[in-house]
C-alpha positions as CSV (number, residue, x, y, z in Angstrom):
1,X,99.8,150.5,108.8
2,X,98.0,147.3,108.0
3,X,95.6,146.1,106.1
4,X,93.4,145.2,108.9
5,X,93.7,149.2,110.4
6,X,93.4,150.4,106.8
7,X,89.7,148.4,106.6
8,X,89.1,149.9,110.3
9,X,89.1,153.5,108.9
10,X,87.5,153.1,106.0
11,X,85.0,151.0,107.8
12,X,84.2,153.5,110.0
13,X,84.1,156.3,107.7
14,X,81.9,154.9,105.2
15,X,79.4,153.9,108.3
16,X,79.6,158.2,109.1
17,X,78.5,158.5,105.9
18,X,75.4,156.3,105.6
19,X,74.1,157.4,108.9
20,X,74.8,161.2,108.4
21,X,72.7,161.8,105.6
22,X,69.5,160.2,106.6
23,X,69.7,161.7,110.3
24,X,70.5,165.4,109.0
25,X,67.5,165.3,106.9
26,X,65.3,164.3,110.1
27,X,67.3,167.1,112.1
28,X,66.3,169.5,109.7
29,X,62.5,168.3,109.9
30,X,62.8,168.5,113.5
31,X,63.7,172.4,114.0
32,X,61.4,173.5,111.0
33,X,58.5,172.0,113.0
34,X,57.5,169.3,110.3
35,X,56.2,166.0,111.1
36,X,58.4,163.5,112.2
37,X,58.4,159.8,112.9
38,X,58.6,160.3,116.7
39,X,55.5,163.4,117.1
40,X,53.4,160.1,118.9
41,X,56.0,160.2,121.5
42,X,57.7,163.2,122.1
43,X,55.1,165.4,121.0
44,X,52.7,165.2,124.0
45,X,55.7,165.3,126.4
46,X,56.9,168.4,124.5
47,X,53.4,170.4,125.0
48,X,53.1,169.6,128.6
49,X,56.7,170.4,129.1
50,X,55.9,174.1,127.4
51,X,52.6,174.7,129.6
52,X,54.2,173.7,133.3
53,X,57.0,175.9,131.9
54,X,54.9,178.8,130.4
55,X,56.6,178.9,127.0
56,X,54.3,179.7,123.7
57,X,55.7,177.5,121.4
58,X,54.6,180.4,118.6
59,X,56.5,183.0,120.1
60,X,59.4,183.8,119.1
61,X,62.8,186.2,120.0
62,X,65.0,188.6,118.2
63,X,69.3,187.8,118.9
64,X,68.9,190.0,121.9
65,X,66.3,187.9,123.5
66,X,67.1,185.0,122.5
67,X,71.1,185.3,124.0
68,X,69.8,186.6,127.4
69,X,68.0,183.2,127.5
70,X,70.7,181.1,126.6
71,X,72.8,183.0,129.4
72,X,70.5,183.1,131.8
73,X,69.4,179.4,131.6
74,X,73.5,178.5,131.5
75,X,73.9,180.8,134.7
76,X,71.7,179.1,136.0
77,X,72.7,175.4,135.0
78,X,76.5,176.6,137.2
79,X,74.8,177.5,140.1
80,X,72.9,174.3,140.5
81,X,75.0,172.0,139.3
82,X,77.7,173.9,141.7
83,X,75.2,173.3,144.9
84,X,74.5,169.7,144.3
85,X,78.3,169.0,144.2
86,X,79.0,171.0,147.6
87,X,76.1,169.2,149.6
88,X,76.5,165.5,147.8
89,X,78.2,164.3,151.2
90,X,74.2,164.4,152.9
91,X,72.1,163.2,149.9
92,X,71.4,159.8,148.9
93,X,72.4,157.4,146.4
94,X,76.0,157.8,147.9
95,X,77.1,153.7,148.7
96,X,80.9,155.4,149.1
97,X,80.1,157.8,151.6
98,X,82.1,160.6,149.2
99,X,82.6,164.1,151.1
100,X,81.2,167.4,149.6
101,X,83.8,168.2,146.5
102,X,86.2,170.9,147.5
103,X,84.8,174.5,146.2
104,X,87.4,175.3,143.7
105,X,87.2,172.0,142.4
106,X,83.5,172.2,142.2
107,X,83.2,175.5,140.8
108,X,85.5,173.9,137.6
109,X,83.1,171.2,137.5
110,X,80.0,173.1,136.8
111,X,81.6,175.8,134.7
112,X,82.8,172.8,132.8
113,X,80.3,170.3,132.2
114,X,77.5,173.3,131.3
115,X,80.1,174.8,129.0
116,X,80.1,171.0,127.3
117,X,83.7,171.1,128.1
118,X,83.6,168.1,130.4
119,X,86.9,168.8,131.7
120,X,88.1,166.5,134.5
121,X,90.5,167.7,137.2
122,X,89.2,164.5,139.4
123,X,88.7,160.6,138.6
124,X,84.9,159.9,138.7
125,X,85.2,156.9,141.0
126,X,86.4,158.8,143.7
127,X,85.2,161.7,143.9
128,X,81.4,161.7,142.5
129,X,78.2,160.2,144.2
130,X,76.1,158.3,141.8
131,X,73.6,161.1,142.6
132,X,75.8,164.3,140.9
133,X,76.6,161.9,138.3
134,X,73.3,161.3,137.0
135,X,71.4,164.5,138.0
136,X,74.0,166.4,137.5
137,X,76.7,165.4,135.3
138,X,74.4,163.5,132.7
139,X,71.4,166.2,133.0
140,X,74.2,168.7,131.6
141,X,75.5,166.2,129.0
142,X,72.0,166.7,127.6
143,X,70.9,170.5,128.0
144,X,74.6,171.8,126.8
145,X,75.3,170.2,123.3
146,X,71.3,171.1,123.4
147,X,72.5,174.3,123.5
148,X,75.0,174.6,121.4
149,X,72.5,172.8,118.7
150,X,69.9,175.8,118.9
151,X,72.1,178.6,118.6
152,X,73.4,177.0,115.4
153,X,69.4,176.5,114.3
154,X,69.0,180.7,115.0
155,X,72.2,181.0,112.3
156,X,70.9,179.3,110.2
157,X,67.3,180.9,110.3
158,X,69.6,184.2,109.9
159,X,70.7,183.1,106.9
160,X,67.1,182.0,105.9
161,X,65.0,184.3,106.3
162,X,64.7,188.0,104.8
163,X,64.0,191.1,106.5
164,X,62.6,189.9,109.8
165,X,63.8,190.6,113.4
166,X,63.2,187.2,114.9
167,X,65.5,184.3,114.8
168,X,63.5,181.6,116.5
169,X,62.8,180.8,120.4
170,X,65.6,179.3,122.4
171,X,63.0,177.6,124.9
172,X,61.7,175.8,121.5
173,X,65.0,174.7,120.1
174,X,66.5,173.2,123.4
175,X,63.3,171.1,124.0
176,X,63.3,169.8,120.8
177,X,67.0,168.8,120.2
178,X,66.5,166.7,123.4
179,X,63.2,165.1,123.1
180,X,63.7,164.4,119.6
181,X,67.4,164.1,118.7
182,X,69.8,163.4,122.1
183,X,67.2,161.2,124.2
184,X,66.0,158.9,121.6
185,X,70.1,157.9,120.1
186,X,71.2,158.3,123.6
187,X,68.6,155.4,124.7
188,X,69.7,152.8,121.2
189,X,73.3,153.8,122.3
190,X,73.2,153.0,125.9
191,X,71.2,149.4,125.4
192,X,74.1,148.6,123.0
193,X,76.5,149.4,125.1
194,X,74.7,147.4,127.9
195,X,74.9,144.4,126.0
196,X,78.3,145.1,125.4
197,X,79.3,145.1,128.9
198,X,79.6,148.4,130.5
199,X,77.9,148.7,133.7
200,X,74.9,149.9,134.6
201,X,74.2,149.6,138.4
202,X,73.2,150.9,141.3
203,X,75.4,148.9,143.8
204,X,78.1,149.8,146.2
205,X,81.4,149.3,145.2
206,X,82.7,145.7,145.2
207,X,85.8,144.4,146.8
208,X,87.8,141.2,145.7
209,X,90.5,138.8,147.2
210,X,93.9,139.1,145.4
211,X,95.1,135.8,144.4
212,X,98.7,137.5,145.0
213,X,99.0,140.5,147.0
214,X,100.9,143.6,145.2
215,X,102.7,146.9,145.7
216,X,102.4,149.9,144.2
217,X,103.1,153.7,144.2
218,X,100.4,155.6,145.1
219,X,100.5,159.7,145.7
220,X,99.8,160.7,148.6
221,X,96.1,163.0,149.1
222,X,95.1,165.4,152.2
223,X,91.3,165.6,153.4
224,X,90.4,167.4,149.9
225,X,91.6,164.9,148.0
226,X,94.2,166.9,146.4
227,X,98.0,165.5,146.2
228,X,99.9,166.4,149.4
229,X,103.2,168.4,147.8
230,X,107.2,168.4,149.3
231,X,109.3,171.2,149.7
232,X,110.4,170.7,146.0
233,X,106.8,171.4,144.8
234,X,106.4,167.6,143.9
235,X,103.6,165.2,144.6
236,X,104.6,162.9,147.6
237,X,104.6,159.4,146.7
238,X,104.1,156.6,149.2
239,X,104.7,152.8,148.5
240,X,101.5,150.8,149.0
241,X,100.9,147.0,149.8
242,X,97.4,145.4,149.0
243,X,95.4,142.3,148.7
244,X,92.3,143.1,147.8
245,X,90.7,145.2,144.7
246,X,88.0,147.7,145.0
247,X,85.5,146.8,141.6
248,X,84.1,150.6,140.9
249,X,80.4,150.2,139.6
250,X,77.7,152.7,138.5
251,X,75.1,154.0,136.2
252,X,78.3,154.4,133.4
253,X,76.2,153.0,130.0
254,X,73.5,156.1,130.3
255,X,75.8,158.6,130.8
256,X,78.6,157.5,128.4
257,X,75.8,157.2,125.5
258,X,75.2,161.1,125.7
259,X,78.6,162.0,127.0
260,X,79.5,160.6,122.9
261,X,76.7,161.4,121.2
262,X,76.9,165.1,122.6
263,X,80.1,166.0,122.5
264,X,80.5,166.1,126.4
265,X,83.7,163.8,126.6
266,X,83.5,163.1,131.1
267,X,84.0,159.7,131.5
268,X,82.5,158.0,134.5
269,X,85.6,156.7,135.2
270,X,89.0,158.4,135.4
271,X,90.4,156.5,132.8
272,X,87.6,157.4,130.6
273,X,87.0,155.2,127.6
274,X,90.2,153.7,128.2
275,X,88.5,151.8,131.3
276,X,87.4,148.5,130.5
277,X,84.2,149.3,132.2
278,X,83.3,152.2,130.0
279,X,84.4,150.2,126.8
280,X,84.9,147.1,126.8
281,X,84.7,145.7,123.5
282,X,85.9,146.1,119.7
283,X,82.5,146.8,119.3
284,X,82.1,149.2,122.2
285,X,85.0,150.9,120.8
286,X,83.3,151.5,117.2
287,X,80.3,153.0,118.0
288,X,81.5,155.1,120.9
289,X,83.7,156.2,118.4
290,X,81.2,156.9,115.6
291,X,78.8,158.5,118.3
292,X,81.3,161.2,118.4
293,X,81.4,162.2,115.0
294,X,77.9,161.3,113.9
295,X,75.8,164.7,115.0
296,X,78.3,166.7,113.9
297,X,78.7,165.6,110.5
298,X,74.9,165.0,110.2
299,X,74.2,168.6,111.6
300,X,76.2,169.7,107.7
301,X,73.1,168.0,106.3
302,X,71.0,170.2,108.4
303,X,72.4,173.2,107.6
304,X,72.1,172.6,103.7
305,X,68.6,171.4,104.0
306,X,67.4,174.1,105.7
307,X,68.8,176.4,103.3
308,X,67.6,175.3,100.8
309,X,70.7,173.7,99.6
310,X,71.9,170.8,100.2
311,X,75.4,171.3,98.2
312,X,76.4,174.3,101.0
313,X,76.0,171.2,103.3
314,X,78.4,168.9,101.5
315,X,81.2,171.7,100.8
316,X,81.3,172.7,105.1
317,X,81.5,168.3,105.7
318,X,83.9,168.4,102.7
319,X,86.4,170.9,104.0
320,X,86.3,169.2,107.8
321,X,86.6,165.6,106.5
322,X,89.9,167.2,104.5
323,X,91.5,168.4,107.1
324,X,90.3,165.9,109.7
325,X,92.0,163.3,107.3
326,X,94.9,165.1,106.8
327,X,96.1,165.7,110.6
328,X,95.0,162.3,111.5
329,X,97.4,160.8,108.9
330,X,100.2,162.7,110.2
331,X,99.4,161.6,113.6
332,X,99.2,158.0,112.4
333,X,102.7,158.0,110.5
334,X,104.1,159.8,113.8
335,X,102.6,157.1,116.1
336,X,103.9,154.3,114.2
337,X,107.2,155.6,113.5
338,X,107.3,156.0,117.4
339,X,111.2,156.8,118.2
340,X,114.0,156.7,116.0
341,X,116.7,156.5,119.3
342,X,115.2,153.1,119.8
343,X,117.3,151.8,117.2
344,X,120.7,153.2,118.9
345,X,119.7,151.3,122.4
346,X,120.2,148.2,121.0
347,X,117.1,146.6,121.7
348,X,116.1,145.0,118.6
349,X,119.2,144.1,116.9
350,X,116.7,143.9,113.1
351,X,115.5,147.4,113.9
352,X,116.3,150.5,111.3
353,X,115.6,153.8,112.2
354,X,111.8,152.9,113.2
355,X,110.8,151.6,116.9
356,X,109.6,148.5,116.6
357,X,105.9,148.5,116.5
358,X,105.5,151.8,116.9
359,X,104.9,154.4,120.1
360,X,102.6,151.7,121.9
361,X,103.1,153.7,125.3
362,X,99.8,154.8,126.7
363,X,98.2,152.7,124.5
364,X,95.7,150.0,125.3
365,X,97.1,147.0,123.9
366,X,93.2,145.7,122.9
367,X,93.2,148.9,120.7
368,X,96.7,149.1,119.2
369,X,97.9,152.2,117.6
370,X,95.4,152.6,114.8
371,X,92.4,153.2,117.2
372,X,94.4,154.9,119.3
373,X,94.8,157.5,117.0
374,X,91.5,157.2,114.7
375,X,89.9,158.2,118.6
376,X,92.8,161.0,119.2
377,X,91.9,162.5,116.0
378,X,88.3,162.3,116.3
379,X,87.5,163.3,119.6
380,X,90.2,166.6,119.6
381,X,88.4,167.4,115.8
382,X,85.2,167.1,118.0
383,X,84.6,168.8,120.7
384,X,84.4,165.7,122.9
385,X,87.8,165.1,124.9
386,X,86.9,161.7,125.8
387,X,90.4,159.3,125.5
388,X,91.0,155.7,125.1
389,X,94.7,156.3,125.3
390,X,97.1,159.3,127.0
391,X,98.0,162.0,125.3
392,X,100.8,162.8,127.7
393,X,102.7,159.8,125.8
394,X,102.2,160.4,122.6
395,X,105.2,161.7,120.1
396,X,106.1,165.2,119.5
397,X,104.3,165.2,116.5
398,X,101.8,163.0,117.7
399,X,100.9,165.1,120.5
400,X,100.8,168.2,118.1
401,X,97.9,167.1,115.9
402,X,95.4,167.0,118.3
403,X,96.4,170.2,119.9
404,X,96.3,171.8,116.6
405,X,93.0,170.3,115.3
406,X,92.0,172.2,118.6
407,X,93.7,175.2,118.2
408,X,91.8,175.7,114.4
409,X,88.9,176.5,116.7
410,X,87.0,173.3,117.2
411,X,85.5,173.9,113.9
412,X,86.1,170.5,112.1
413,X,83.1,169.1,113.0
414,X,83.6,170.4,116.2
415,X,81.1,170.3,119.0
416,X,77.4,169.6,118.4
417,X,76.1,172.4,117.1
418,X,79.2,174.9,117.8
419,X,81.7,173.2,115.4
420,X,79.4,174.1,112.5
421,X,78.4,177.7,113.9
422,X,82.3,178.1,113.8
423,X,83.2,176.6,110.8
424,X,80.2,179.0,109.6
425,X,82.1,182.0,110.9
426,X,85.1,181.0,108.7
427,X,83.5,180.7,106.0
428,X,82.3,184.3,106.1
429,X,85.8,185.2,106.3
430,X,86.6,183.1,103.6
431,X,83.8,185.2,101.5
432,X,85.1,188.7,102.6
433,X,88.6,187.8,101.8
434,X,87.3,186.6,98.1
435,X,84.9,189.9,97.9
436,X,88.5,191.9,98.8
437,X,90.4,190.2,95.3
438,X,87.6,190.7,93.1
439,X,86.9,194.7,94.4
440,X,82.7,193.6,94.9
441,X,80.7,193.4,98.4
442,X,80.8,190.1,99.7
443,X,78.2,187.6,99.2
444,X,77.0,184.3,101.8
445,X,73.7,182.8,101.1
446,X,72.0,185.1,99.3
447,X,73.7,187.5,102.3
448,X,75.7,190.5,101.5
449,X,78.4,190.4,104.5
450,X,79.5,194.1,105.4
451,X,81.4,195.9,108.3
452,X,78.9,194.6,111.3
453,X,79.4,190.9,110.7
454,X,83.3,190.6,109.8
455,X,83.6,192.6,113.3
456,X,81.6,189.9,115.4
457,X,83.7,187.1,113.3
458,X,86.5,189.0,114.1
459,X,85.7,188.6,118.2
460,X,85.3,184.6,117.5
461,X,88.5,184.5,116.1
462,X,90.5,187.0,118.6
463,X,88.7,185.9,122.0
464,X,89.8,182.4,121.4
465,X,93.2,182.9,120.8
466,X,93.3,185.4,123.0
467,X,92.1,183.1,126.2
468,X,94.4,180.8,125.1
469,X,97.7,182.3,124.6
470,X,97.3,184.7,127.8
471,X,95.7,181.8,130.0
472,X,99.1,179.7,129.2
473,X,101.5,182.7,129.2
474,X,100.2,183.4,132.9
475,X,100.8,179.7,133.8
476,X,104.4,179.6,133.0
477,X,105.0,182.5,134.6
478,X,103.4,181.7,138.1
479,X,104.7,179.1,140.7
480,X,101.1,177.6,140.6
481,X,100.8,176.9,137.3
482,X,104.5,175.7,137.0
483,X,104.0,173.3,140.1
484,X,101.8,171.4,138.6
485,X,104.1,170.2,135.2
486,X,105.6,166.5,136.1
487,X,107.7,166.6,133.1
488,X,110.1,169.8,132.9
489,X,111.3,171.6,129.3
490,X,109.4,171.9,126.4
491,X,106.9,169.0,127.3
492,X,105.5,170.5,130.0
493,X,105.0,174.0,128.3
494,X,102.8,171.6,125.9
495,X,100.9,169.9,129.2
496,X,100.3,173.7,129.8
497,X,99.2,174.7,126.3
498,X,97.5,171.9,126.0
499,X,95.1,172.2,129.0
500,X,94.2,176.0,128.1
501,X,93.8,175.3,124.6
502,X,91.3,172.0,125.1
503,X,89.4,174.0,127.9
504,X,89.5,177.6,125.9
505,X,87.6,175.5,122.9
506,X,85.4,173.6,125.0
507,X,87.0,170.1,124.4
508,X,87.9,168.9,127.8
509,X,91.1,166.2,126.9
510,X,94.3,166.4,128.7
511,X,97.9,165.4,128.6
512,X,97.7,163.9,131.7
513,X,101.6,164.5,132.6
514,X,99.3,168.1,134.1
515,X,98.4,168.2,137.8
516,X,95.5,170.4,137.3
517,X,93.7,169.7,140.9
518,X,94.7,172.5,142.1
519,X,92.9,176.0,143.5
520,X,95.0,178.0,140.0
521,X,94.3,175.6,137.5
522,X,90.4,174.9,139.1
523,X,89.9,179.0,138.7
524,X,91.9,179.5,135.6
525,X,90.7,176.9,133.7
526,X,86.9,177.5,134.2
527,X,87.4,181.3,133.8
528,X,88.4,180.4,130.3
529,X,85.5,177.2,129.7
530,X,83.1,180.5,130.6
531,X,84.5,182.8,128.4
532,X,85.7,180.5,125.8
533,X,82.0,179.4,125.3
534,X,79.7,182.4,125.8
535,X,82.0,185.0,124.4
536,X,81.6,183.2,121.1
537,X,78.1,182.3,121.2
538,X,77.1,186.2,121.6
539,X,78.4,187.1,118.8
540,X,77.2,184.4,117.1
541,X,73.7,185.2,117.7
542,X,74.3,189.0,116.7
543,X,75.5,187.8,113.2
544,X,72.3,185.5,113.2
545,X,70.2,189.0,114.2
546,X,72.2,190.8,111.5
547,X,71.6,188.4,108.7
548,X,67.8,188.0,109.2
549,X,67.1,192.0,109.1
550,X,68.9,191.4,105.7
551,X,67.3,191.3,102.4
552,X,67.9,188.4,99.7
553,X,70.5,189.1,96.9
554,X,70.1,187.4,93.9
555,X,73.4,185.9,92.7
556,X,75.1,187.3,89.8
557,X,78.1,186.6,87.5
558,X,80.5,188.1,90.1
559,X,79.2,186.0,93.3
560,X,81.6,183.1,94.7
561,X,79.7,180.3,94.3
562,X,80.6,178.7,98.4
563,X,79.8,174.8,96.6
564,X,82.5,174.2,94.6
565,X,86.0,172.3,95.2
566,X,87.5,175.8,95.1
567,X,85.7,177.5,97.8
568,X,86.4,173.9,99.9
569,X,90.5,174.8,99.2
570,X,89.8,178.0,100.0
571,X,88.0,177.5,103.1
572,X,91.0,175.1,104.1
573,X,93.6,177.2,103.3
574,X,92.0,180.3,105.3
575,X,91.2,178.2,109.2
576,X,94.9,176.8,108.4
577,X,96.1,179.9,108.0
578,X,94.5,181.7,111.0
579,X,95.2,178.9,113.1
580,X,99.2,179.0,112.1
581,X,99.5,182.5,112.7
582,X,98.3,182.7,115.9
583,X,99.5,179.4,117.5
584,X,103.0,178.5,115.6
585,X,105.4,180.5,117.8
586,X,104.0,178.6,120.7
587,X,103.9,175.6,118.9
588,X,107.5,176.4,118.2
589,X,108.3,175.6,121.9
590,X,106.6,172.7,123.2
591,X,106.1,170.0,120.5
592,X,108.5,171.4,117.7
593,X,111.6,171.8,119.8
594,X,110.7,168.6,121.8
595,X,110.4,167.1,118.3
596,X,113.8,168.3,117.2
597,X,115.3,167.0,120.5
598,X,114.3,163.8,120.1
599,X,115.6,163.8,116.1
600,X,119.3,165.0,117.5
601,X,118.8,162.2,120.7
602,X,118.3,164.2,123.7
């Protein structure tokens, strides 16, 4: 690692951490219904928006209510978004002409993009019409980490307020996390990335003259776009001669602004933020990057503030940035030790036992390895997915950090608004497993934690996993899901872990060595986006219900205080440990064993 990518991370950490603070304290004033500096604006929107919609602002809901609305209005959201994408072929703003999107393929789509998944079994330039990108794709790249945001704010009221039955109104807490927190960074970000470069157009596609005409293998696709598959169950592959260059343009810069800043992850573009029209630039590159992380961590801020205190807030960032840090470095040391068989091949003749400048496959070469994995880490931490390299290429051990930063339940830093809820739920775990050493009732907050709430953290734990570890065991044992691997042994059991563990925990990246296009993977993996999404937010909500009927206990000499470095390690040690538990055996056979077959040269 050099000096220059050593400055890079701490660069971009120490800019996290200058900009989190200030924008979690404004969060906070936003949901408590204080003044803020943008009331002139958004306040007058947010009233009229209330009386067209017939919402009393004062009103609010117990956890019952207030989960029926978030399902209903999610519902909803599918169905629309669903619709739009199945009669884009006869609307407007379509310069390619693109047909309806096939019905499996569509269904995956909505389930994923309103679960803020953002899952991508399609490239965008080939298969959306400017039209269901931006009222449909970008409108849900706004209302879902919405979402996610307000059922964290009812938590936290749970954990706020004594002896009451209400825990806010969703209706409120949606508007407001848009108007006031995603619009405004969403319109900075997109004007920077504008001048950066990224398009921002309404125009047809464009199509350039070849100085010198190539040829290329290209996979062969039927009317539905889909590959067209042999006997052997293998993509067909045709050879391809061309002169020209179709130049794919858009509206990209608004809808990669909020796909960062909310955890979606979709890129416009297939390639994602590896395209060159989503990000362009150095520049580009850093703040897209730090838009991922920057809710998240501020939303730590929030939680502490509205507590009244803030300390709760640093020990929850404190314990993510830990193990954030930690994985990342592994993956870092695993990238730029790349492959030790290099040296037996002969290549480099000065070579030891390291490949000579590291794994760079799948890499941009304008990145380099130390963005490449500063990104991985970030964005599989988050809840995002977006990529600005492949996965699919990474080392074993490279490949295993961000499936396992996954796998901990998206709850370092997570997604906006459900990393923290979850990271919330661990900690109450944490508490009941301290409560069981010293023989006393369990204490969170000024909360005592009893029977009711350890079974509804238990459901956020089990459901996960669950989804998971069934979703790929049924893979592996069908012909549909085993048709789809391009690389056979145990790196395609990890393509197939992979996929259900990114779209289980709502993080929508890939290794792309998966053909998941298809009508199994389409149904499986939004069944498990739904499930994995809603299934944890209900109980969730019921914890949030639980803890507001509650009354306040004042702490006493045999309360774990939850601020200190020791409730941090012991936070860290108990997600570790849950995460280990459940997902080492199947760890053991994809990215372990490939790892130990590439140490012995196979």
């Amino acid at each position: 690692m050099t000096l220059n990518g050593i400055l890079q991370v701490v660069l971009y950490f120490g800019v996290l951490l200058l900009l989190a603070g200030p924008l979690g304290v404004y969060m906070a004033h936003v949901y408590e219904g204080e003044p803020c500096c943008l009331d002139c604006i958004a306040g007058p929107v947010e009233r009229i928006f209330y009386r067209l919609c017939g919402v009393s602002q004062n009103e609010e809901m117990d956890w019952k209510e207030y989960a029926m609305a978030v399902l209903i209005f999610n519902v909803g959201g599918i169905f629309l978004l669903y619709f739009l994408q199945r009669i884009q072929g006869v609307l407007p703003l379509n310069p390619q002409n693109f047909p309806a999107v096939p019905p499996d393929l569509a269904f995956n789509t909505a389930v994923s993009y309103v679960t803020n998944t953002n899952w991508q079994a399609y490239s965008g330039e080939a298969t959306m019409s400017y039209l269901t990108q931006m009222i449909g794709l970008t409108v849900q790249n706004f209302v879902s980490p919405a979402v996610g945001m307000a059922v964290l704010v009812a938590l936290i009221r749970g954990f706020k307020r004594r002896s009451v039955q209400t825990i806010g109104n969703f209706w409120v807490d949606l508007t407001r996390s848009i108007l006031y927190i995603l619009m405004p960074l969403s319109l900075i970000l997109s004007l920077f990335l504008v001048s950066q470069g990224v398009v921002q157009s309404l125009s047809g596609y464009k199509i350039v003259r070849l100085v010198q005409g190539v040829s290329y293998d290209r996979v062969r696709l039927n009317s539905d776009g889909r590959p067209v598959i042999d006997a052997s169950g293998k993509p067909v592959v045709e050879k391809v001669q061309t002169r020209e260059q179709v130049i794919p343009l858009g509206p990209a810069a608004s809808q990669i602004a909020i796909k960062q800043l909310g955890t979606n992850g979709g890129g416009f573009f297939g390639a994602n933020s590896a395209h060159p029209f989503e990000n362009p630039t150095p520049l580009s590159n850093f703040l897209e990057l730090l838009a991922i992380l920057l809710i998240p961590a501020a939303l730590c801020i929030t939680f502490g503030k509205m507590v009244g205190d803030v300390r709760q807030g640093r020990a929850l960032f404190a314990a993510m940035l830990i193990i954030l840090i930690a994985l990342m470095s592994l993956c870092l040391w695993s990238e730029q030790r790349g492959n030790p068989n290099f040296a037996t091949l002969g290549i480099d003749q000065t070579a030891s036992a390291l490949q000579p400048g590291g794994n760079m496959e799948g890499k941009e070469t304008r990145f380099g390895i130390i963005d490449s994995v500063l990104w991985t880490a970030v964005t599989t931490a988050v809840s995002n997915g977006s990529v600005n390299s492949m996965f699919d290429s990474f080392t074993p051990l490279g490949g295993l950090c961000p499936m396992f930063l996954m796998q901990l339940g998206e709850v370092v830093f997570g997604g906006a608004g459900s990393g923290l809820y979850g990271m919330l739920i661990f900690a109450i775990i944490t508490v009941f497993i301290a409560g069981l050493m010293v023989g006393r009732t369990p204490e969170y907050l000024g909360k005592k934690i009893e029977a009711f709430e350890m079974k509804m953290a238990s459901l956020v734990i089990l459901i996960v996993n669950g989804l998971v570890m069934v979703g790929a065991a049924i893979a592996v044992s069908t012909k549909a899901g085993v048709v789809g691997i391009a690389n056979p042994g145990p790196h395609g059991f990890s393509e197939i872990l992979y996929a259900f563990t990114s779209t289980t925990n709502n993080n929508g990246s890939a290794f792309a060595g998966l053909n998941a296009n298809s009508v199994f993977y389409n149904t499986a993996l939004g069944i498990t986006m739904f499930l994995g999404r809603f299934w944890v937010i209900l109980p969730v909500l019921a914890i949030a219900g639980s803890m507001a009927r509650k009354k306040h206990v004042p702490a006493s000499l045999g309360t774990l205080p939850t601020h200190t470095p020791l409730f941090i390690m012991f936070l860290i040690g108990v997600v570790f440990i849950v995460g280990a538990l459940a997902f080492l055996p199947s760890l053991a056979l994809g990215p372990i064993a490939e790892y130990m077959n590439m140490m012995i040269g196979r």
